[in-house]
RODO-2510 file (C-alpha; in nm, 4 decimals, decimal comma):
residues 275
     n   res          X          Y          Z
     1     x   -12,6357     4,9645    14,6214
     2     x   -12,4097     4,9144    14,8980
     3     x   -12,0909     4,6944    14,8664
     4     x   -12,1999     4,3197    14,9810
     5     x   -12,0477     4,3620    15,3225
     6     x   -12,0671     4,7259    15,3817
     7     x   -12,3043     4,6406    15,6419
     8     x   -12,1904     4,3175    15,8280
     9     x   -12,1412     4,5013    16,1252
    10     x   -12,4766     4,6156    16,1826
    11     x   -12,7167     4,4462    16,3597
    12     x   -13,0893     4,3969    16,3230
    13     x   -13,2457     4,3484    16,6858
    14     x   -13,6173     4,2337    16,7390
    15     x   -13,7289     4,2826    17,1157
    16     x   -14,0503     4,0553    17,2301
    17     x   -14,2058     4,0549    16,8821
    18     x   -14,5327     3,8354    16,9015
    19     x   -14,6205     3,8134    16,5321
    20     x   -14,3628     3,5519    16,3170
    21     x   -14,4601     3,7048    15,9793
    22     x   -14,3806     4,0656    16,0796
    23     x   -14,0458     3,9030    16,1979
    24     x   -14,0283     3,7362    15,8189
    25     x   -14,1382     4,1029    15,7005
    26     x   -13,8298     4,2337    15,9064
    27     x   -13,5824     3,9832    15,7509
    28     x   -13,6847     4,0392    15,3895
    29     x   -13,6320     4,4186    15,4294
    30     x   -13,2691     4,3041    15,5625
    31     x   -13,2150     4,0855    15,2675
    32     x   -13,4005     4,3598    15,0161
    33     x   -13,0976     4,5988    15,1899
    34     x   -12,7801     4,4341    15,2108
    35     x   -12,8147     4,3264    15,6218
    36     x   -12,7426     3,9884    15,7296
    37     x   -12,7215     3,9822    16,0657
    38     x   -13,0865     3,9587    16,2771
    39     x   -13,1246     3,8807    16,6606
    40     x   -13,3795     3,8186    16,8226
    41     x   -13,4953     3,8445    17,2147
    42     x   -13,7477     3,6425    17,3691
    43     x   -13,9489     3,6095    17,0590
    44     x   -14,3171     3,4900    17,1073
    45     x   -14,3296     3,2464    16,8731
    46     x   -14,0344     2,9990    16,8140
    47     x   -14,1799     2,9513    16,4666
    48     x   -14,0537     3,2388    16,3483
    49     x   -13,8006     3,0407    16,1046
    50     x   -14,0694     2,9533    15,8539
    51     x   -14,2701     3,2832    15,8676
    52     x   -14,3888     3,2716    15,4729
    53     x   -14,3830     3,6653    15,4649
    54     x   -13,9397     3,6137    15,4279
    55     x   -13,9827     3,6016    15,0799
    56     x   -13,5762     3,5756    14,9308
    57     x   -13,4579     3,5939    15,3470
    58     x   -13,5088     3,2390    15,4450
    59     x   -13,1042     3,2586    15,5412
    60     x   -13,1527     3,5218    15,7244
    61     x   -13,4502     3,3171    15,9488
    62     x   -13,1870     3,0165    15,9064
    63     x   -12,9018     3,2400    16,1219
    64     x   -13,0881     3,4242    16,3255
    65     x   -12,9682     3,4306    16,7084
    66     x   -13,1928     3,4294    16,9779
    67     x   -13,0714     3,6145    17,2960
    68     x   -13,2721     3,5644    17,6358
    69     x   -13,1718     3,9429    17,7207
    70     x   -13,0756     4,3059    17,5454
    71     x   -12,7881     4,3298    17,7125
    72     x   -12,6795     3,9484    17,5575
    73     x   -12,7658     4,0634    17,2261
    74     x   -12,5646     4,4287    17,1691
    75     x   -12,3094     4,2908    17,4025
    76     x   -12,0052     4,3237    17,0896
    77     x   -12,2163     4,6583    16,9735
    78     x   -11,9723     4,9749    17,0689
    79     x   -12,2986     5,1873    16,9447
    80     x   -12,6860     5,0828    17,0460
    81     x   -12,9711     5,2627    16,8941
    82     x   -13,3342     5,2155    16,9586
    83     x   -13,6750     5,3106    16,8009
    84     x   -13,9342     5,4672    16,9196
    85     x   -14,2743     5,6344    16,8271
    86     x   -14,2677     5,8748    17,1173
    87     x   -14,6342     5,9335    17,2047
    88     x   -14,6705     6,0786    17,5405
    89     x   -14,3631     5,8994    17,7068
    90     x   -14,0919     6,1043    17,8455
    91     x   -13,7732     5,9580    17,7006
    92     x   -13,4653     6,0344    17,8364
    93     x   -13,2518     5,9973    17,5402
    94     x   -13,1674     6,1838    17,2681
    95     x   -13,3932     6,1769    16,9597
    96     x   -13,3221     6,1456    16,5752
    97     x   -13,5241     6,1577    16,2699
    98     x   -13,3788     5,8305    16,0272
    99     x   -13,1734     6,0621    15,7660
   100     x   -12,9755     6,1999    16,0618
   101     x   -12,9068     5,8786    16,2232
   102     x   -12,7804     5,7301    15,9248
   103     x   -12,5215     5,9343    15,8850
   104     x   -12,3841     5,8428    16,2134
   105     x   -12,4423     5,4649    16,2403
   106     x   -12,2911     5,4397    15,8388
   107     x   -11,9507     5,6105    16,0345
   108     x   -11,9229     5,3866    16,3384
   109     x   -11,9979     5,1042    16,1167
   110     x   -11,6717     5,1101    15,9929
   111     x   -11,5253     5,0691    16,3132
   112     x   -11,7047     4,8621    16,5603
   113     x   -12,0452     4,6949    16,5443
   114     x   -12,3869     4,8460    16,5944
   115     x   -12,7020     4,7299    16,7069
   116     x   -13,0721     4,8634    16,6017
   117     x   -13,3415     4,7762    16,8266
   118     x   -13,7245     4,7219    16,7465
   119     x   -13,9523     4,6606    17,0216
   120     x   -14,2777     4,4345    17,0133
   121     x   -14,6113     4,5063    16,8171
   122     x   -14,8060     4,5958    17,1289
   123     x   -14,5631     4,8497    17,3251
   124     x   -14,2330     4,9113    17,1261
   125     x   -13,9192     4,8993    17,3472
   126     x   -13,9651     4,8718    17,7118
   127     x   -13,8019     5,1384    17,9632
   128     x   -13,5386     4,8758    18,0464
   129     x   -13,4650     4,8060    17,7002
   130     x   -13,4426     5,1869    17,6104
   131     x   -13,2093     5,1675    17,9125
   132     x   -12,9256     5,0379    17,7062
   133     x   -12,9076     5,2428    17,4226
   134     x   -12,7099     5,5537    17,3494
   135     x   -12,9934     5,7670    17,1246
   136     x   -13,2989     5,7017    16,9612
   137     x   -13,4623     5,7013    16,5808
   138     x   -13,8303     5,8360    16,5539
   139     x   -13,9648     5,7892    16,1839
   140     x   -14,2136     6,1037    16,1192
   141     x   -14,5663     5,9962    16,0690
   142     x   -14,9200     6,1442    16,1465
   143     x   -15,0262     6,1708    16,4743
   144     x   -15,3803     5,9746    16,3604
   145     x   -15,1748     5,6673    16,2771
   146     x   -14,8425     5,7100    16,4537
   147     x   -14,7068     5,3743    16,4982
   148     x   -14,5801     5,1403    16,1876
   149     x   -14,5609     4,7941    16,1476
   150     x   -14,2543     4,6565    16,2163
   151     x   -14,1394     4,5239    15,8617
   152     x   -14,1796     4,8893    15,7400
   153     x   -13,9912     5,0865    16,0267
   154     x   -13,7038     4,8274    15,9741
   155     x   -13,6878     4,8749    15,5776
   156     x   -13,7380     5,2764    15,6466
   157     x   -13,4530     5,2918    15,8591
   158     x   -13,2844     5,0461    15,6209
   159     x   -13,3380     5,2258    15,3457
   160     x   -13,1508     5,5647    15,4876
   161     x   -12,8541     5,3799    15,5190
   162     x   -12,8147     5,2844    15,1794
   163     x   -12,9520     5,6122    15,0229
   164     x   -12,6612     5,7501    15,2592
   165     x   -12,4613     5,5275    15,0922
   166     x   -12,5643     5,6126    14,7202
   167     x   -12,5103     5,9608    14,7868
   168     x   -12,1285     5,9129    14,9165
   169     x   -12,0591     5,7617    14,5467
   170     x   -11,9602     6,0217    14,3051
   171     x   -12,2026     6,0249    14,0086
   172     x   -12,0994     5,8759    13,6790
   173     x   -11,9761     6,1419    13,3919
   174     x   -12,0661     6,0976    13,0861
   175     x   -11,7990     6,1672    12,7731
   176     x   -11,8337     6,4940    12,5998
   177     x   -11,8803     6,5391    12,2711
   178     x   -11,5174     6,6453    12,1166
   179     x   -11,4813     7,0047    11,9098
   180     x   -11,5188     6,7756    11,6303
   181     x   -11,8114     6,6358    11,6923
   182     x   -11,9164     6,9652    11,7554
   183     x   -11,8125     7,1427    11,4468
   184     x   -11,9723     6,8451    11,2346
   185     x   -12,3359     6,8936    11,3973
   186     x   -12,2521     7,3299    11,3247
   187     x   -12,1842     7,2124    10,9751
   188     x   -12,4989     6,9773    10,9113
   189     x   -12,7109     7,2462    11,1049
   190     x   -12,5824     7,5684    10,8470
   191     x   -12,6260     7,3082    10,5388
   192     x   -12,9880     7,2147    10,6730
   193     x   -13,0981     7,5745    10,7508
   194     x   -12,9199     7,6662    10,4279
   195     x   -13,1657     7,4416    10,2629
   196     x   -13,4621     7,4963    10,4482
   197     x   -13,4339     7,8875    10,3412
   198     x   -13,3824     7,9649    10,7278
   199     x   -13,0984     8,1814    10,6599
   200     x   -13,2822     8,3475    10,3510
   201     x   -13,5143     8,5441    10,5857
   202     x   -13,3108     8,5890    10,8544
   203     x   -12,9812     8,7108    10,7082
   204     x   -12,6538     8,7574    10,9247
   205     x   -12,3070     8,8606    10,8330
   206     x   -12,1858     8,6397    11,1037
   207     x   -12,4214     8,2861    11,0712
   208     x   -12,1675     8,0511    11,1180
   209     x   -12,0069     8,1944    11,4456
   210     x   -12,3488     8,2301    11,6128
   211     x   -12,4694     7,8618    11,4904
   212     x   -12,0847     7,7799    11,5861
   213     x   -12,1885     7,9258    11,9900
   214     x   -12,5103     7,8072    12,0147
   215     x   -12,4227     7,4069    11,9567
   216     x   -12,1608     7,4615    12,2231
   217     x   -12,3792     7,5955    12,4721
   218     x   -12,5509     7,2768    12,4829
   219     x   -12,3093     7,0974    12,6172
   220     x   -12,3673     6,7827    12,4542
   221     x   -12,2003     6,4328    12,5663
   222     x   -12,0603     6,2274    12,3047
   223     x   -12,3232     6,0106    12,2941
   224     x   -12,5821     6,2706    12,2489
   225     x   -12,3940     6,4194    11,9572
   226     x   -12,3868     6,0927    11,7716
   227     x   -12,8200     6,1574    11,7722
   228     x   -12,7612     6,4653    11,6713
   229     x   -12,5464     6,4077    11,3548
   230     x   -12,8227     6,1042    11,2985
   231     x   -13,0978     6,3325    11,2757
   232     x   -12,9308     6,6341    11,1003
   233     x   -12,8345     6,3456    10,8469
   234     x   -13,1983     6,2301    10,8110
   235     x   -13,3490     6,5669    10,7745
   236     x   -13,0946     6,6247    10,4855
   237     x   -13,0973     6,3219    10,3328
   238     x   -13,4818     6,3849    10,3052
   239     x   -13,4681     6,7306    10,2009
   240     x   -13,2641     6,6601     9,8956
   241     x   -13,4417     6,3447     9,7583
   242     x   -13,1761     6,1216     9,9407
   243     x   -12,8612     6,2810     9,8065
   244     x   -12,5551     6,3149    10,0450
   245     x   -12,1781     6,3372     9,9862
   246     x   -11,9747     6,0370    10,1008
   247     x   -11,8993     6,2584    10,4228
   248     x   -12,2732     6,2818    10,4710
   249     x   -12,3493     6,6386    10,3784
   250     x   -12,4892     6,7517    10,0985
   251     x   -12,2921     6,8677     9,8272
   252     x   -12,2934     7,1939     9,7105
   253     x   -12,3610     7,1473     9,3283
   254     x   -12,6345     6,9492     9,4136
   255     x   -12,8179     7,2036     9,6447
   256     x   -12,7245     7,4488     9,4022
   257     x   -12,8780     7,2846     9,0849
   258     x   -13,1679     7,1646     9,2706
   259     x   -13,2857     7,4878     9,3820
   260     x   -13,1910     7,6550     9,0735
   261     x   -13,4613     7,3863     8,9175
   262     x   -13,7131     7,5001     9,1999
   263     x   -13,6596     7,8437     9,0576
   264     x   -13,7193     7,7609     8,7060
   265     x   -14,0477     7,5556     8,7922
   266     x   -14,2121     7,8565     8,9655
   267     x   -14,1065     8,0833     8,6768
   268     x   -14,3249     7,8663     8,4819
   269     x   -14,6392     8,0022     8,3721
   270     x   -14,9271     7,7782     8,4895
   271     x   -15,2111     7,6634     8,2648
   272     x   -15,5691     7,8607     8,2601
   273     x   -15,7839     7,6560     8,3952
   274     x   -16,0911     7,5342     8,1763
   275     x   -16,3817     7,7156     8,3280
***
């Protein structure tokens, strides 16, 4: 996630919603991403503070500034974006898709405030509205069932920003296993495919160098090799009736006699059976 005020110059702005739980639906998408700061403009219902659909956001409800006017509300925003679902309106503004926008707003965020507008339930943003932003965000969706509710456009548009912000980070790298732990799992391996009679039917002048390559083309992290010995230790330790050396591989004289005792048993003849 996002650092805790990463975002404390964005704003979340509500124009003319009517419905006090979609406003509650709004603020817990804020809280669910990081955003603190909502506004409001002539909202419908005053009761908006104690919608019960701001699950974990009842701050946010608590802070909330109400603005008579759009112009009131992004007046310390140096960047104003609005949403829209198009539909047959000719829009005079440039139009984004959320992933695009993101990257912007998540750079001007750094320097000055910015402002995201969502219009009412009934007719989104109003032409005078639209009038003071810069561009515009349209979320794809079917043209059966174009518009969204407003809780899910905000978290959509939410949501880019942080998954912006996620991808910025540079991924986490895991140890790799050392040439040690690599040579121990090539030694275990040899020793378990030496006693498995692997090697018997497939001889190979050079075994160990081709064993040797094949564990490092795996590319194992450290904590991966540590399974690895585990398992090759299990499988050996089971193979030889629970017999390892203190450094956990078998010792030799003990493979040896042990197979040379396998050897005797099917030299010996087996009884006729009693017919």
């Amino acid at each position: 996630m996002a650092s805790a005020n990463q975002f404390d110059n964005l704003r979340v702005v509500l124009v003319s919603v009517r419905n006090p739980l979609n406003i509650g639906a709004a603020a817990r998408a804020m809280s669910n991403f990081g955003v603190r700061s909502l506004r409001l403009v002539n909202a419908f219902e005053p009761s908006f503070r104690e919608a019960r659909s701001a699950v974990g956001a009842s701050e946010i409800l608590e802070s909330a500034e109400v603005f008579s006017s759009v112009a009131d509300a992004v007046a310390d925003c140096a960047l104003v974006v609005g949403t829209t679902a198009v539909r047959t309106r000719e829009l005079q503004h440039p139009v984004r898709r959320p992933e695009s926008a993101a990257r912007t707003i998540r750079k001007r965020l750094a320097k000055a405030g910015v402002a995201l507008l969502f219009g009412s339930e009934k007719i989104g943003l109003t032409n005078e509205a639209l009038s003071h932003c810069h561009w515009l965000i349209r979320i794809p969706t079917v043209e059966t069932n174009i518009s969204m509710n407003l809780g899910q456009a905000v978290a959509v548009c939410l949501y880019e920003l942080i998954r912006d912000a996620n991808e910025e980070r540079p991924p986490k790298v895991a140890a790799p296993a050392t040439s040690a732990e690599q040579e121990r799992i090539t030694t275990m391996l040899l020793e378990a495919l030496q006693i498995s009679g692997f090697l018997d039917h497939r001889r190979v002048s050079d075994a160990d160098a081709r064993i040797r390559r094949l564990v490092r083309r795996m590319h194992l992290q450290h904590r991966d090799a540590v399974i690895w010995l585990g398992m090759l230790r299990q499988m050996m330790w089971k193979m030889n009736g629970g017999v390892l050396s203190d450094s956990g591989v078998i010792e030799k004289e003990t493979i040896a006699g042990r197979q040379k005792k396998t050897e005797e048993v099917a030299r010996t003849p087996r009884p006729k059976s009693r017919e």
